[in-house]
Each structure stands twice: as C-alpha cells, then as structure tokens.
MIDOSE-1310 file (N, C-alpha, C; in nm, 2 decimals, decimal comma, always signed):
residues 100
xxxx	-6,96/+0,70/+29,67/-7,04/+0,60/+29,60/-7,07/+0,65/+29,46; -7,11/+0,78/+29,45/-7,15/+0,83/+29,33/-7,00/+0,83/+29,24; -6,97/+0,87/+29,25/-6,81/+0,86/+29,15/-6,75/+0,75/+29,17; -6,79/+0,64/+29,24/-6,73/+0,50/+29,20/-6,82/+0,45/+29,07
xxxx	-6,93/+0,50/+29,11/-6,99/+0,44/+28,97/-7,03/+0,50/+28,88; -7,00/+0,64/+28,83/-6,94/+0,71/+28,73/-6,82/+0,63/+28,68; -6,74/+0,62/+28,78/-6,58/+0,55/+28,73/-6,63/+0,37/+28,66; -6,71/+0,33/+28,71/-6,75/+0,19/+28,70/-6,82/+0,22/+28,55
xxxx	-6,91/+0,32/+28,49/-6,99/+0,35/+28,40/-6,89/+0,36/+28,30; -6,78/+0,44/+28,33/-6,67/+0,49/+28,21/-6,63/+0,37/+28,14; -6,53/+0,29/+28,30/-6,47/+0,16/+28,25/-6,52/+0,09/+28,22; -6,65/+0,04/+28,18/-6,75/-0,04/+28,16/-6,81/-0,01/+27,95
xxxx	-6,81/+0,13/+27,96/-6,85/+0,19/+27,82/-6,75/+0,16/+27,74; -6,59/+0,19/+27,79/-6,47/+0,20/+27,73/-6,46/+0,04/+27,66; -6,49/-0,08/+27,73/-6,50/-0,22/+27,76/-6,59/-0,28/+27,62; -6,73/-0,20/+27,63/-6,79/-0,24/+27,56/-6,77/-0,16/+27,42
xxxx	-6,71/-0,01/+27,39/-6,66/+0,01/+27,28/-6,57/-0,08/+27,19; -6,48/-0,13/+27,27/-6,37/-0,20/+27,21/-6,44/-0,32/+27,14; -6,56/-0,37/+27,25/-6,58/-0,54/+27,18/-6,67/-0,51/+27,05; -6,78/-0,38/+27,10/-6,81/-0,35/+26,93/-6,72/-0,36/+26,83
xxxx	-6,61/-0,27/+26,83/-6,52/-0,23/+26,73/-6,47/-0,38/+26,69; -6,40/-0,45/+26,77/-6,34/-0,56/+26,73/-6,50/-0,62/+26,65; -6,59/-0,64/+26,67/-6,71/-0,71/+26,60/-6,78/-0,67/+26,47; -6,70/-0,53/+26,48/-6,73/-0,48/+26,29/-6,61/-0,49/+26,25
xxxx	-6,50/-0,49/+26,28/-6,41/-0,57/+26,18/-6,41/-0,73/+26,19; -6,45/-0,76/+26,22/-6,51/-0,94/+26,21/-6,61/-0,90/+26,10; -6,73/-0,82/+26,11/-6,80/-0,81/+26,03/-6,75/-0,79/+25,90; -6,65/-0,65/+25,89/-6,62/-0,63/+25,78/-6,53/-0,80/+25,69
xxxx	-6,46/-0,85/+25,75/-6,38/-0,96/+25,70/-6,47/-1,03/+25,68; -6,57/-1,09/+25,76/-6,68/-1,19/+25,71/-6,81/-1,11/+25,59; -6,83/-1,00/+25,57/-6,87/-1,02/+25,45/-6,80/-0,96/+25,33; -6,69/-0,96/+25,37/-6,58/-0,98/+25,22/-6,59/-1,12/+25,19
xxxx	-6,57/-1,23/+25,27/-6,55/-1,34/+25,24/-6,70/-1,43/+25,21; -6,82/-1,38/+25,22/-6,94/-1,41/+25,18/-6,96/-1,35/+25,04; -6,87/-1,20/+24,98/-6,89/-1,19/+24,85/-6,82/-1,28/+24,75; -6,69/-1,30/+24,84/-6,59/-1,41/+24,75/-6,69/-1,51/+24,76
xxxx	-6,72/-1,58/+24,81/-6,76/-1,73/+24,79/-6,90/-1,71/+24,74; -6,99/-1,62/+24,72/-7,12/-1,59/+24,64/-7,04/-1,54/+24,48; -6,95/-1,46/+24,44/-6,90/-1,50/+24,34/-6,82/-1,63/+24,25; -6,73/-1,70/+24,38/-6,73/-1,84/+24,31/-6,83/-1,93/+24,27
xxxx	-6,94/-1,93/+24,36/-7,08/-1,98/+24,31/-7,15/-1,97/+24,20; -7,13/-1,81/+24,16/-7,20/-1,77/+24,06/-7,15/-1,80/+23,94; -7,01/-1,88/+23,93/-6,89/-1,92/+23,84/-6,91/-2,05/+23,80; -6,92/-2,08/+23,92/-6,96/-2,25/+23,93/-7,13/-2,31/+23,85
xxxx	-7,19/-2,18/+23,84/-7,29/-2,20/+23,83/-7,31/-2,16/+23,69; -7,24/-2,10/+23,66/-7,24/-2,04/+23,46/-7,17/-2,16/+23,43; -7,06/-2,20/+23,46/-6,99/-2,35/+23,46/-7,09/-2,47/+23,40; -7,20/-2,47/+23,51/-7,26/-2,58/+23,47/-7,36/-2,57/+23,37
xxxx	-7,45/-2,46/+23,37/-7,50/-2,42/+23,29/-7,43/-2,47/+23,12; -7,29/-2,39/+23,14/-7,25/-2,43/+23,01/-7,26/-2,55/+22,94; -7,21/-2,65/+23,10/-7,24/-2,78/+23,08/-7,37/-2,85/+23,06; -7,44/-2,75/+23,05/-7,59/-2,83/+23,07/-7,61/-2,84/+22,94
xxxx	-7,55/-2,73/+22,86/-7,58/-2,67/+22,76/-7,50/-2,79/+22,62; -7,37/-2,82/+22,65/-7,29/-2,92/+22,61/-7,37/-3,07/+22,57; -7,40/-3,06/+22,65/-7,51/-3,24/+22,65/-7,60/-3,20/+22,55; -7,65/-3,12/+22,53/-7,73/-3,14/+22,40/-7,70/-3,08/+22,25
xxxx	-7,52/-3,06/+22,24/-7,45/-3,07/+22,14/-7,41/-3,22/+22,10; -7,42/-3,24/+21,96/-7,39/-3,36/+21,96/-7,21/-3,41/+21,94; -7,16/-3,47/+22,04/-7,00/-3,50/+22,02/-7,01/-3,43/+22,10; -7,10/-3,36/+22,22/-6,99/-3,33/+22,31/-7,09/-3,33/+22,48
xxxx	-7,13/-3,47/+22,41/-7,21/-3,51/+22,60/-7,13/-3,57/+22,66; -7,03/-3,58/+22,65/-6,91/-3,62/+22,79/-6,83/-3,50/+22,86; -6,78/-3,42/+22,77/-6,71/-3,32/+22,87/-6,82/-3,23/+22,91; -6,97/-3,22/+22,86/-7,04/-3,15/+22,88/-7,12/-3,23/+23,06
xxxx	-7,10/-3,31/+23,07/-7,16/-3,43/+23,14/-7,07/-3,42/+23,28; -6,93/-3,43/+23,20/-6,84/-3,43/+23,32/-6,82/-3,29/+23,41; -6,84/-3,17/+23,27/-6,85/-3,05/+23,37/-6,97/-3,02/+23,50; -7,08/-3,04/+23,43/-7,19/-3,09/+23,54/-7,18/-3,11/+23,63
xxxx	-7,11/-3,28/+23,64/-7,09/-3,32/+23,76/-6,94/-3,28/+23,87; -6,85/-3,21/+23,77/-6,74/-3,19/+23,89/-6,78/-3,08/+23,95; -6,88/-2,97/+23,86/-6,89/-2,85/+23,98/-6,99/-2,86/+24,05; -7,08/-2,92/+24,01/-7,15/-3,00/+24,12/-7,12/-3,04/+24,22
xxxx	-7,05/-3,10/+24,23/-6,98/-3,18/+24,34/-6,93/-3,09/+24,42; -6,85/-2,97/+24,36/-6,72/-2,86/+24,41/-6,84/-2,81/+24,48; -6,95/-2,73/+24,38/-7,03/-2,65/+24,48/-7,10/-2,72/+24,59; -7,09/-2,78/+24,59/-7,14/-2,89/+24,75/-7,07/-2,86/+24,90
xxxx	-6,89/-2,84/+24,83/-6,84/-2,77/+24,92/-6,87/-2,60/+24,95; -6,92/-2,58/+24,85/-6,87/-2,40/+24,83/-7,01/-2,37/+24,96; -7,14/-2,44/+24,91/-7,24/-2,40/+24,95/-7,34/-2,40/+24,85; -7,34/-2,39/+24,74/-7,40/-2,35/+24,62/-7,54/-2,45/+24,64
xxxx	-7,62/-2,42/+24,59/-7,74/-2,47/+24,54/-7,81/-2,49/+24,66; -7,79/-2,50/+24,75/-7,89/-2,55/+24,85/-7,91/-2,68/+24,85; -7,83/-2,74/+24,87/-7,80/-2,96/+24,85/-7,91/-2,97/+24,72; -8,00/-2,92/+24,71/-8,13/-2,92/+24,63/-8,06/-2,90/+24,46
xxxx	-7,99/-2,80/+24,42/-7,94/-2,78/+24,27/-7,84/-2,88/+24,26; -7,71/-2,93/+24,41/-7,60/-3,05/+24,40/-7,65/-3,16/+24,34; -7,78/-3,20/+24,40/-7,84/-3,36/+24,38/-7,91/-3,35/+24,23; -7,95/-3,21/+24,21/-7,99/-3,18/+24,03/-7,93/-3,21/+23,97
xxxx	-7,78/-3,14/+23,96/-7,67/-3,16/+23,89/-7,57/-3,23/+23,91; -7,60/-3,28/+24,01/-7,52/-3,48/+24,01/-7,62/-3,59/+23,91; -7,74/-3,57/+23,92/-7,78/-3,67/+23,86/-7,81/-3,61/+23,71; -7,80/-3,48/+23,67/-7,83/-3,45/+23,54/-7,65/-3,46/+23,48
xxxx	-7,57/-3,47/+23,53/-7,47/-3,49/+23,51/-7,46/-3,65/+23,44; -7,51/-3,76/+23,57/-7,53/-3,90/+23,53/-7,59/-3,94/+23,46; -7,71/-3,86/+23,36/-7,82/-3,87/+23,28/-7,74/-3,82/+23,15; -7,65/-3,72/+23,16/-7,58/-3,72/+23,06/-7,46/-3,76/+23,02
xxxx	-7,41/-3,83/+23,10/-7,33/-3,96/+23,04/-7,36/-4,10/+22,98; -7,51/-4,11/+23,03/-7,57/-4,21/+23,03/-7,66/-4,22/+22,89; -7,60/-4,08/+22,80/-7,71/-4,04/+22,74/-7,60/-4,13/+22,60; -7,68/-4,20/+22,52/-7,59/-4,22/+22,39/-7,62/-4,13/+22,23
C-alpha cells in the first residue's frame, strides 16, 4: 500500500509538472502578444494625438479629423482607450470635421 502511493505521488507530480510547463509557455506567448498589441496602441495613440493636433492647423482640419476618427475606430478593436478615449475620439474627430 505504501509504494502504491509513492508510485501514485510520482505519477501524479510528473502529471502536474508537465501542465505547469505547458502553462508558462502559454504565458510566455501571451505576454509577448500583450506587448505587441500595447505597442500598437501606443501608435495608434501618438496617431491621434497628431491628429488632434492637425485640427487646429488651419487647411488641415480634415485629414487631421479624419485621422482621429479612423484610429479611433481601429483602436476600438485593438482595446485602446477603454471605450471611454474610442467615444472621445469618435466625437472629437466629428467636431472636427464639423469645424469650418
């Protein structure tokens, strides 16, 4: 009985090493791909900036307007802003198209 469950303890450790292991390389892949997609953000996010910046050049509140609102939009997919900066820069995007 005693060395069945020594034998049962081994196979059991051996079991749960593996699923660790497989679970930090999940880790490792998933926060490589959290740095990628917090760097496209941070792109998307100097992007609009620029664009914010555009709108109050004069001759150039439309492509400044339009940059706005497409990365806006894009970061909505990415994650960016927390819906809270999307709905900013959707409507500060509208505000400056609307601007004459």
């Amino acid at each position: 009985m005693n060395n069945l469950l020594r034998l049962l303890l081994i196979v059991s450790s051996f079991f749960i090493w593996h699923i660790l292991e497989n679970m930090m390389r999940n880790i490792k892949f998933l926060s490589g791909m959290v740095t990628i997609l917090g760097l496209i953000t941070l792109i998307f996010g100097l992007i609009i900036i620029f664009g914010a910046v555009l709108i109050y050049k004069p001759g150039n509140e439309t492509v400044g307007s339009i940059l706005v609102l497409v990365f806006s939009i894009v970061s909505f997919f990415v994650g960016g802003g927390f819906i809270v900066g999307t709905v900013l820069g959707i409507i500060g995007g509208i505000l400056g198209l609307l601007k004459k």
